[in-house]
C-alpha positions in Angstrom: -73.9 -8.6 -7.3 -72.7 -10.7 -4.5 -72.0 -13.6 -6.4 -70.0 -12.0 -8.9 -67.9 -10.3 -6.0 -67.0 -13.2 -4.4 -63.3 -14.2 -4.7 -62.4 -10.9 -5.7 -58.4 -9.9 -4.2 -57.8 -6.8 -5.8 -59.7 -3.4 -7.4 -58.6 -1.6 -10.5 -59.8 2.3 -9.4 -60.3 4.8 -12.1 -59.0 8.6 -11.5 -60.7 11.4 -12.9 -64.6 11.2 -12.0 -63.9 8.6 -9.3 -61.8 9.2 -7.2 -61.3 13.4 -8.2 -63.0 15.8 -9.8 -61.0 16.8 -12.0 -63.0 18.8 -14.4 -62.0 22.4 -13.1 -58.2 21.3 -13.8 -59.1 20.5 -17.6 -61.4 23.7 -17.3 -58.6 25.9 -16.9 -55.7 23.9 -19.4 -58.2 23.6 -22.1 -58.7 27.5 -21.8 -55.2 28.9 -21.0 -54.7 26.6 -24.5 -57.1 28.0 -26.6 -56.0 31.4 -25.1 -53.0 31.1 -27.0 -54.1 29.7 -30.5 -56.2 33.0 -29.9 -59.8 31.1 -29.6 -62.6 31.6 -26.8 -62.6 29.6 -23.9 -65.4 27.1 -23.7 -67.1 25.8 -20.3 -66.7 22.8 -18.1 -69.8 21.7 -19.5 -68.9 21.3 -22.8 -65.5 20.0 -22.1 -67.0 17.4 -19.5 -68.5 15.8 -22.8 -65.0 15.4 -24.3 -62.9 13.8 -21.2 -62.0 10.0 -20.4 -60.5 8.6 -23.6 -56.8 10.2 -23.3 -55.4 13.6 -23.6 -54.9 13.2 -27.7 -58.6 13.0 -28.2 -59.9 15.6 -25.7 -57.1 18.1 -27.4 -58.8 16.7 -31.1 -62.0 17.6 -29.9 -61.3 20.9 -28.6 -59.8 21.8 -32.1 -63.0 21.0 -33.5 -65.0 22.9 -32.6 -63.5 25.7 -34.6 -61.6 24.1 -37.0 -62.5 21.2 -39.9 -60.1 18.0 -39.8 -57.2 19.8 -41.7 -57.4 22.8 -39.4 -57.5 20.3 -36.3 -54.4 18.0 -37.4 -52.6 21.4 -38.1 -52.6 22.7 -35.0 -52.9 19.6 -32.9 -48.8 19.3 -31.9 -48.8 23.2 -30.8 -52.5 22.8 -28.8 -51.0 19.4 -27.2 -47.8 21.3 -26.1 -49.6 24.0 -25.0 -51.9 21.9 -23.0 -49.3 19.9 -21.3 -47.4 22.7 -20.4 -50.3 24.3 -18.5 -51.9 20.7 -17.1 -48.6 20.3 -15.5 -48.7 24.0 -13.6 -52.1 23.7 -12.6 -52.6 20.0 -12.5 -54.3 19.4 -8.7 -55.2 22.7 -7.8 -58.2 23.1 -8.6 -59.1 19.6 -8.4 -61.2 18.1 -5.0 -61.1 14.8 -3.5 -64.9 13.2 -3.9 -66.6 12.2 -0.6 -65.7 8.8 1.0 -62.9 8.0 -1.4 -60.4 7.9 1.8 -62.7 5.7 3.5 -63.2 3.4 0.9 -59.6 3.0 0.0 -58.7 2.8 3.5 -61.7 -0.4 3.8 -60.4 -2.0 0.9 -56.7 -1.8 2.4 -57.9 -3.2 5.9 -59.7 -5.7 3.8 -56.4 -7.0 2.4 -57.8 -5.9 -1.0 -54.8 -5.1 -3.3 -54.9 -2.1 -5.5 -54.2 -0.6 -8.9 -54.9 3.2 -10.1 -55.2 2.5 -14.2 -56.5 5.7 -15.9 -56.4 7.2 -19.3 -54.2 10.5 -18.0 -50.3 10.6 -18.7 -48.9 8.9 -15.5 -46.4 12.7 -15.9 -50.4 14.0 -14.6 -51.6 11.4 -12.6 -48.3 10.8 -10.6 -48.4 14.1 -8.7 -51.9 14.2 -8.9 -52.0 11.2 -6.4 -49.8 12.8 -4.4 -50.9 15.8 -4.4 -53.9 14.9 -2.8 -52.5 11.8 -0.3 -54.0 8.9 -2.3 -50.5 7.7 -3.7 -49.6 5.4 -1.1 -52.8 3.0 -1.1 -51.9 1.5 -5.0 -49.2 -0.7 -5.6 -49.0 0.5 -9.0 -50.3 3.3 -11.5 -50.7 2.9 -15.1 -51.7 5.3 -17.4 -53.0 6.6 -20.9 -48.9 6.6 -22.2 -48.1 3.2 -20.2 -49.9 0.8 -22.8 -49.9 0.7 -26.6 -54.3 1.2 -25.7 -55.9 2.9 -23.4 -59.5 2.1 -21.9 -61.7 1.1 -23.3 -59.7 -1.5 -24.3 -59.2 -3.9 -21.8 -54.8 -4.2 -22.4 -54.5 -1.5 -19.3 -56.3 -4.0 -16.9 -55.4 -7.2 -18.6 -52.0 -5.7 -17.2 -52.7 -4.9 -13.7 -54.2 -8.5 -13.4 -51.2 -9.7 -14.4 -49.4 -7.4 -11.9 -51.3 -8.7 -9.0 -51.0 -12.5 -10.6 -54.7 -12.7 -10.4 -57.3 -13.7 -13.3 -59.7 -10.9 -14.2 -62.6 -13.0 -12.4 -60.7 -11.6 -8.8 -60.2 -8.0 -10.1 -63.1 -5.5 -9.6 -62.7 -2.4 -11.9 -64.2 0.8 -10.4 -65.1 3.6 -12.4 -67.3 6.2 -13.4 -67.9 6.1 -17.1 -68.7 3.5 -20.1 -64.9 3.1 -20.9 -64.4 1.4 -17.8 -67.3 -0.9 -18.2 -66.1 -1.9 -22.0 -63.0 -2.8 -20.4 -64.1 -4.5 -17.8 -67.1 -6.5 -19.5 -63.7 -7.0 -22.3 -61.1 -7.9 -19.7 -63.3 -10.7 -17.7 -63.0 -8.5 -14.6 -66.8 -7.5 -12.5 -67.5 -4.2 -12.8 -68.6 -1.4 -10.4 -69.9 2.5 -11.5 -70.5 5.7 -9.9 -73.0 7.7 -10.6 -71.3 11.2 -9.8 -68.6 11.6 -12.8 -68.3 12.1 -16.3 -69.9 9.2 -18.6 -70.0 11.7 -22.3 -73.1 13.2 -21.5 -74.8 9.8 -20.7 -76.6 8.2 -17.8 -74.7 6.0 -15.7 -77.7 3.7 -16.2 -77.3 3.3 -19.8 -74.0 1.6 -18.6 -73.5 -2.0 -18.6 -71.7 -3.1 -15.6 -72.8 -5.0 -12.6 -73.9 -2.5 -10.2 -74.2 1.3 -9.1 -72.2 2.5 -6.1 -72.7 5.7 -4.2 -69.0 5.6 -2.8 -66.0 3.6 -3.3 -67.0 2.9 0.7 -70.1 1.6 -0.7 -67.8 -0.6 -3.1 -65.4 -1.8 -0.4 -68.5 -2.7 1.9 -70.2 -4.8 -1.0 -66.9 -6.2 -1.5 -66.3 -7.3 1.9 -69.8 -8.4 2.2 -69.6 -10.9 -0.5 -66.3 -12.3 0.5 
């Protein structure tokens, strides 16, 4: 791991599952929504299974698990409204900051490590999210699910940030918490990092292919440091 850490100059951070939990947020938007298209709410647990690739897709797979494709592209444009509309009054509150993310943002900063949020959310969520919660001002910039034409796993998000910080992908770390950040990583030329603690689909972090496992994004920043 140390080898393929050395040189890096910046970190790509994932949001949701990495830096937040998140999933009590989507618990309550994904219900409120179905509330009003008159269906039963379903449980963090199941919806946990359905988050990371982009609001589109998590409203696409709420849908279907009533409704057959027809029934799903129907009602998608009045679930997505609904959704938004909700996600935007609750969006943070019920959302907690996991352990040591402070401390490893604030070691990468004292590092001189330069960073980038990049996450599949809308930056309309992720914006006040960040603030919300005081973790706005360590990223020079924040790109989103919307800002791209693709969203992870395709690599285009980060391919972008390296180009924002001038840097080849070979002095990028991504951090993040699930297989999309991995594909885009492994895709982009950028070293990769996971954490074990947040939402990979239902699947191990294990079955993951990056280059290593950290408890904390401390644990990152102090590998980071370690091999530069």
């Amino acid at each position: 791991m140390a080898a393929v850490l050395r040189g890096v100059r910046a970190a790509i951070i994932d949001l949701d599952g990495t830096m937040l939990d998140t999933m009590p947020d989507f618990e309550v938007a994904i219900n409120l929504m179905r509330e009003e298209l008159g269906l039963a709410p379903i449980t963090a647990a199941q919806i946990e299974l359905m988050v990371g690739k982009g609001s589109e897709n998590l409203v696409r797979r709420v849908l279907a698990l009533d409704f057959e494709d027809e029934g799903v592209e129907r009602l998608f444009a009045q679930a997505m409204e609904a959704y938004q509309r909700h996600y935007l009054v609750i969006n943070g509150r019920h959302s907690e900051v996991y352990a040591d993310v402070v401390a490893g943002l604030q070691a990468m900063k004292a590092n001189g490590l330069r960073l980038a949020c990049v996450t599949n959310k809308p930056v309309a969520f992720a914006k006040p999210l960040l603030a919300l919660k005081g973790l706005d001002g360590y990223f020079e910039v924040l790109f989103g699910g919307d800002s791209f034409e693709k969203k992870k796993p395709h690599p285009m998000p980060l391919l972008k940030a390296c180009e924002y910080f001038d840097l080849p992908p070979a002095q990028v770390v991504a951090i993040g918490d699930s297989s999309n950040d991995a594909e885009a990583a492994r895709a982009a030329g950028c070293p990769v990092l996971t954490v074990p603690y947040g939402y990979n689909h239902g699947v191990g972090i294990h079955e993951t292919d990056s280059d290593g496992i950290v408890d904390t994004l401390l644990h990152a920043a102090e590998l980071i440091s370690r091999a530069n």
